[in-house]
N, C-alpha and C positions, 0 to 999 in steps of 0.2 A: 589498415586502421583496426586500433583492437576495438573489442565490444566486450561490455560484460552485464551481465545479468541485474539488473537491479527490484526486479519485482516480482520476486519465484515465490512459489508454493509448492511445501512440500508434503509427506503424508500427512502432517500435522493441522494441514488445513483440514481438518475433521471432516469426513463426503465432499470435499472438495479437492482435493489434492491427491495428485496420486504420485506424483515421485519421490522414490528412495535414496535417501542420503546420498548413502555410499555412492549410488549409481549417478548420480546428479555430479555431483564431485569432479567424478572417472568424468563424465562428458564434458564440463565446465573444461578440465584440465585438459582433454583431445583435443577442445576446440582453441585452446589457447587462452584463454581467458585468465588477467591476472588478478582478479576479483571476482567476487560473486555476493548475494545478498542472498537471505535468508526473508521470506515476508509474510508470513503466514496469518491468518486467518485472523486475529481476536488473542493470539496465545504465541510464545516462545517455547513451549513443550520442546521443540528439534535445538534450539538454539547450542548448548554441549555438545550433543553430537554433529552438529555442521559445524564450529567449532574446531573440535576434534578432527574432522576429517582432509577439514580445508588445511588445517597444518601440515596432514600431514601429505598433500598432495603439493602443497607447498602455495597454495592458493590463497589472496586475501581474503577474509570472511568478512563481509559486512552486514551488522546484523540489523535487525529492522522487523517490523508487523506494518501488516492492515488493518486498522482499527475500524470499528463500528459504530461511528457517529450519530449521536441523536441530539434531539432537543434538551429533553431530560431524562437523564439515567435514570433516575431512582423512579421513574415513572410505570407500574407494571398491570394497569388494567386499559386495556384498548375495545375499542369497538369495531364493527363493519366500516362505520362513518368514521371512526378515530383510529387509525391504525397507528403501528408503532413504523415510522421513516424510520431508513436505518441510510445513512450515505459511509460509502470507504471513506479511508484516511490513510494513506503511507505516509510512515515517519522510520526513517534511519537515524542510527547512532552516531554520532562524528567521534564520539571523545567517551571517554566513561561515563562521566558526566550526564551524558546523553542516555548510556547504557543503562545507567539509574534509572531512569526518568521511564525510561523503557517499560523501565520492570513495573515501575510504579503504575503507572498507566494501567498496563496489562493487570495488576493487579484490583486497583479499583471498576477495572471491568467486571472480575468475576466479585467483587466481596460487594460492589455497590448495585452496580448495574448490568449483573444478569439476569435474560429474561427468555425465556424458553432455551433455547441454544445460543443465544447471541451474547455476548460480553462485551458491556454498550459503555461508551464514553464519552463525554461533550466537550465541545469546543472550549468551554472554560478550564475543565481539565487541562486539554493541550496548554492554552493559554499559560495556565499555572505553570506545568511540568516541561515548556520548550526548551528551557536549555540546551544546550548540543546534540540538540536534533536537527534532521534537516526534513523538508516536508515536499509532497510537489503535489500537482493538480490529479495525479494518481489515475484511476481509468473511469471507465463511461458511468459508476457506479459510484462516482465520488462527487463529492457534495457542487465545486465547481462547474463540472460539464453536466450533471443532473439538473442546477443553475438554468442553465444556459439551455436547455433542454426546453424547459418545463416555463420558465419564465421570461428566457430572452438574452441579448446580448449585453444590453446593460443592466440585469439585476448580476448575469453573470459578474458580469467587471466589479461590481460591488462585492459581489463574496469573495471574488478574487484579490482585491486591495485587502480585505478583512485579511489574509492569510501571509501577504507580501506586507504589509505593514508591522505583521508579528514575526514574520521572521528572517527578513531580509535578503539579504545573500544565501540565506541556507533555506529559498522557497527556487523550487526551479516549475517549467512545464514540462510535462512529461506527457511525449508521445508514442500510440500506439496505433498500430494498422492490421487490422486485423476483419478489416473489407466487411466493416457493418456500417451503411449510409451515415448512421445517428454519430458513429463515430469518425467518419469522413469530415460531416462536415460541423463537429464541435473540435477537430484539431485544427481547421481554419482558423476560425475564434482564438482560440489558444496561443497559434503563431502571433494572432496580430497584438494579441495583449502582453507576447513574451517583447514583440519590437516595438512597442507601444512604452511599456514601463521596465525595459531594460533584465530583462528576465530569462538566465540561462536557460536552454533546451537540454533537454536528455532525452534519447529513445528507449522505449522498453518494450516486454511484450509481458503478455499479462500470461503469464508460465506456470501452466500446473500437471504437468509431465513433462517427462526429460525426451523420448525419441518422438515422431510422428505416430508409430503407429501403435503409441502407448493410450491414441483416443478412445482405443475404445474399451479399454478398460476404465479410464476416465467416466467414459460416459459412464457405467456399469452405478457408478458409485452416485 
């Protein structure tokens, strides 16, 4: 069975990411992998050169960000009691189309709604800009399983419809194992809502180094 990467970070993930292009590539292509995504942080900064590389290792690129969801972007004074929530958002490109929208996005992050380091953008945003994108419930850090966390199984299902009513076929679940309880037991949840309202599965790992024992340079950052 092949596998490919659909939710990587690379140095681009700004102190979060620590794998190098080129080297990501090289291992994508060892392990066989006939696709890869790109998904970095709030920005496309790496996007040309992964890009470039996957060409030329002969590898699909598939490009994509983690966005930083908020309630209101243009919002920039917070308190102790008011803080600024920020939940992820993976969205990949299916078509150009998509690619646009990408850019868009990522752009209204930084020209509308930056605020300390964050390049923040709301669900109306996405709304507006879905086009040939595709979306999924992303990781423990996205607005779905943080749902589900915080509020329960059925506010969950409510945000969850809010995002499968927008995007249909191009909304999948996306699961990770990565042996943290909180995350054990909101990919329950997740299964039951993907056999519930008909909802492909994807596995991912939430990737921001290319070897094992690149953690500790990870951590470093």
């Amino acid at each position: 069975m092949q596998f490919s990467h659909l939710h990587t970070h690379t140095q681009y993930s700004l102190l979060d990411g620590q794998a190098d292009i080129k080297k990501l590539i090289k291992k994508a292509k060892g392990d066989n992998m006939p696709a890869i995504a790109i998904t970095d942080h709030g920005n496309m900064f790496g996007v040309f050169e992964f890009v470039a590389e996957a060409a030329k290792q002969g590898i699909k690129p598939i490009v994509g960000c983690e966005f930083y969801v908020v309630e209101d972007h243009t919002k920039k004074q917070f308190t102790k009691e008011q803080k600024d929530i920020r939940h992820h958002q993976l969205l990949l490109a299916k078509n150009p189309t998509g690619y646009k929208n990408l850019v868009k996005l990522c752009s209204l992050g930084y020209t509308e709604g930056m605020y300390g380091k964050y390049p923040r953008i709301t669900k109306a945003l996405i709304e507006e800009y879905k086009e040939g994108l595709i979306a999924s419930t992303c990781c423990i850090g996205a607005i779905v399983p943080k749902t589900i966390t915080r509020k329960g199984e059925e506010a969950g299902e409510i945000e969850f419809k809010w995002w499968l009513d927008r995007f249909g076929e191009d909304y999948y679940v996306e699961l990770q194992r990565h042996e943290i309880p909180e995350q054990i037991a909101v990919n329950e949840v997740l299964m039951k809502f993907a056999r519930k309202h008909n909802v492909k599965i994807i596995a991912s790992n939430d990737s921001h180094y290319v070897d094992r024992d690149d953690w500790v340079a990870h951590d470093i950052l």
